[in-house]
C-alpha positions, 0 to 999 in steps of 0.5 A, a space after each residue: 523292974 524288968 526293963 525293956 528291950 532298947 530299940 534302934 532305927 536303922 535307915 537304910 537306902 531302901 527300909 528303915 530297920 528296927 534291931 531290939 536289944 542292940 546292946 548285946 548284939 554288938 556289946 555295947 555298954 548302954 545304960 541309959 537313953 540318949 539320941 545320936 547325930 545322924 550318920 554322914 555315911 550314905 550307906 546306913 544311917 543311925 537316926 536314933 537310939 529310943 527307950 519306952 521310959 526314961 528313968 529305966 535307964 538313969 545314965 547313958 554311955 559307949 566306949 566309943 565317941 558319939 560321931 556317927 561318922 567315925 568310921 570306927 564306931 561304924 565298925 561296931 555295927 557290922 552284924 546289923 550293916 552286913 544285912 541291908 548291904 548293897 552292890 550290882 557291880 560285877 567289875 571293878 574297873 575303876 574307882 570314878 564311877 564308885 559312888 561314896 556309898 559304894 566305897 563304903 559298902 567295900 569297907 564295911 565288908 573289908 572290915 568284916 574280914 579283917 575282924 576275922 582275920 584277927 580272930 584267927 579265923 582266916 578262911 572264909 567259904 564265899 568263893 568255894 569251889 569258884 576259879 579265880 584267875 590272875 592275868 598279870 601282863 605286867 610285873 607285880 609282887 604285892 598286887 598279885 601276891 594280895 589277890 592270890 591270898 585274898 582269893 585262897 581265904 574266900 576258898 577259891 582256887 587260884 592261877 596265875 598267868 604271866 605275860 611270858 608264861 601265856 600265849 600272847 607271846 605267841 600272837 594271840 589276842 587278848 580278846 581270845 586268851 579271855 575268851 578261852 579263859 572263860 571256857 575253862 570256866 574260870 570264875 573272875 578275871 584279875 588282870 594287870 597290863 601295861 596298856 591303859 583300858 585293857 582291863 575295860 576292854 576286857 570286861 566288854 569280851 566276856 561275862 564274868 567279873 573283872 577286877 583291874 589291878 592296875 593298867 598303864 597310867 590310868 588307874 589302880 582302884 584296889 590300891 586306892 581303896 585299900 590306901 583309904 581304908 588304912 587313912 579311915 582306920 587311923 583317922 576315923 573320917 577323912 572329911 577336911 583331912 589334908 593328904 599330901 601325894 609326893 613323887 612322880 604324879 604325871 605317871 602314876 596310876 595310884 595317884 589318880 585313882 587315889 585322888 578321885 577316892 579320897 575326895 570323894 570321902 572328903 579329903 582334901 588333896 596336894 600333889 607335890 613334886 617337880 614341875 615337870 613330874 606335877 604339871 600344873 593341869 592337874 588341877 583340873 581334878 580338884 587338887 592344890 598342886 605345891 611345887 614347895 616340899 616344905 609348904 606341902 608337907 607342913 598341913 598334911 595329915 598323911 603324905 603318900 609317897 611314890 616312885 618314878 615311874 621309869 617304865 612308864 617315862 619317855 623322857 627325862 623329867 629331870 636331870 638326875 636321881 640324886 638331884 630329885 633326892 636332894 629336892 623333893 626325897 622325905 628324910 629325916 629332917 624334912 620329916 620335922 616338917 609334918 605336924 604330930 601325928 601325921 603319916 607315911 605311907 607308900 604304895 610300893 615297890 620302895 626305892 630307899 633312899 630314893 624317895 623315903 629314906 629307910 629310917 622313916 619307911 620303918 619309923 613309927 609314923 609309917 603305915 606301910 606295911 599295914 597298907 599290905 596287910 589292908 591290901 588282903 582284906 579290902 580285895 577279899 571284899 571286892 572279890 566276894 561283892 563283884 561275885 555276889 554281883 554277878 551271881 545275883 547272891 545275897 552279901 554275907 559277912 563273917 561276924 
């Protein structure tokens, strides 16, 4: 008997879409017939998998769990997700105004490209024959090193601008070096400085994109995202998983942009660190502050580790390096405290022995360097969807 086509209903925020022969297009393993959850994911939902008979298909199973939440099974379907995929946003300034849909929308496109990526098809054609520029007031090695990578993939060109290398040493103001950069028709503006809303205010001077890559004490959303997608790749959902930030918050770009990102994916948030390095006011913000490393660390699925913030201190916020090691630095025997299969993670620059001993930075547990890897795929896909944003493009992904 000849059988027929299996069908599945797609809903997405506008349509619901109908996809025959699902099976092959995403190699599913189906023989059967059975019905799925809906997905929690605002973006698209699978409301259900129909077949015209039932003794067609005797039994039913997927490789995969049947949690239409799991961020793993959503992989699967990036070929039909990649065309009912929506973003109108041509900057990237924070991650507070990102809708759950919208953060998921950047996942799915930074899944696309590091599923190319491993395939070893490493250039993509998105951004050909666009400039991109980054405009780094502030030092950077793995920020600025990701963007000029991601932006080599999509085949843009690239240039990079330091603070001493740019004419703001000469008495220029910002507003003229971005204006000036947009007559020389550079493409997308990524841009690091030192003073919190730089990058905002800069999006207000001039038309095309910008992206921030990290401004003062205000916020990094690229490295928040990125630090998601790696949590969502090891853990499937992040909804009631419980992340530990440790180290200096009061001065932390990436700590505030990673606890609106991660709460509003459902995470659960302790901050931890020294009283004076992790006020109580931050509760505000809808975490548990612990000034407890033990308490802590105990019911954490992952702990983000983070420096002191030197540059950015106008005091002392404690008496010594060594007394914050001995109170609040992770090693090895404090690490016995995290339950199995808990992770470590670390936004970088890493000071060893500092707050993470080495042995741990380069221990199993730890997804350091694959947050760096992420870091390349998750800013390719911003860099493409604020550019089809703003060239009004329909979003097209590898598949």
């Amino acid at each position: 008997m000849k059988r027929a086509p299996l069908l599945v209903f797609f809903k997405t925020q506008s349509t619901d879409l109908i996809y025959p022969e699902l099976a092959q297009q995403v190699q599913l393993n189906v023989r059967g017939m059975n019905r799925l959850r809906p997905c929690r994911a605002t973006t698209f939902y699978l409301v259900e998998i129909i077949t015209p008979s039932s003794n067609i298909y005797p039994d039913f199973s997927l490789p995969f769990p049947l949690d239409g939440s799991d961020f793993r099974l959503r992989s699967h379907y990036l070929l039909l997700m990649s065309q009912s995929l929506s973003w109108n946003r041509k900057d990237l300034i924070d991650v507070e105004p990102l809708s759950r849909a919208e953060i998921e929308t950047i996942f799915t496109a930074a899944t696309a490209f590091k599923k190319a990526m491993e395939a070893d098809n490493m250039k993509q054609p998105y951004l050909n024959g666009r400039t991109v520029v980054n405009l780094f007031l502030e030092p950077s090695t793995r920020t600025r090193l990701a963007f000029e990578v991601a932006a080599s993939r999509l085949s843009a060109d690239t240039i990079t601008v330091t603070g001493g290398a740019s004419s703001l040493t000469k008495g220029e103001t910002l507003r003229d070096t971005a204006r000036n950069m947009e007559a020389l028709k550079a493409d997308i503006i990524i841009m690091r400085h030192s003073a919190s809303g730089a990058p905002n205010y800069l999006s207000k001077v001039v038309d095309i994109p910008v992206i921030n890559a990290g401004d003062g004490s205000h916020a990094h959303p690229t490295q928040a995202l990125l630090d998601a997608f790696t949590l969502l790749e090891k853990f499937g959902s992040l909804d009631g998983k419980k992340v530990t930030i440790l180290g200096d918050i009061l001065f932390s770009r990436v700590a505030r942009s990673n606890i609106i990102c991660l709460q509003k994916l459902g995470a659960k948030v302790t901050i931890a660190g020294p009283s004076t390095l992790v006020p109580i006011g931050f509760e505000a913000m809808g975490v548990t502050v612990c000034h407890d490393l033990k308490q802590a660390l105990e019911d954490a699925d992952a702990v983000m580790l983070l420096r002191i913030q030197h540059e950015r201190q106008t005091a002392t916020h404690f008496p010594s390096i060594g007394e914050y090691t001995s109170s609040f630095g992770l090693n090895k025997d404090r690490a016995k405290w995290l339950k199995p299969g808990a992770i470590i993670m670390h936004p970088g620059p890493i000071n060893r022995g500092v707050e993470i001993d080495s042995e741990l930075a380069d221990s199993a547990q730890s997804v350091i360097l694959e947050q760096v890897t992420n870091g390349i795929v998750v800013r390719m896909a911003i860099l493409h969807l604020c550019s089809c944003a703003y060239h009004k493009q329909a979003i097209k992904l590898p598949v």
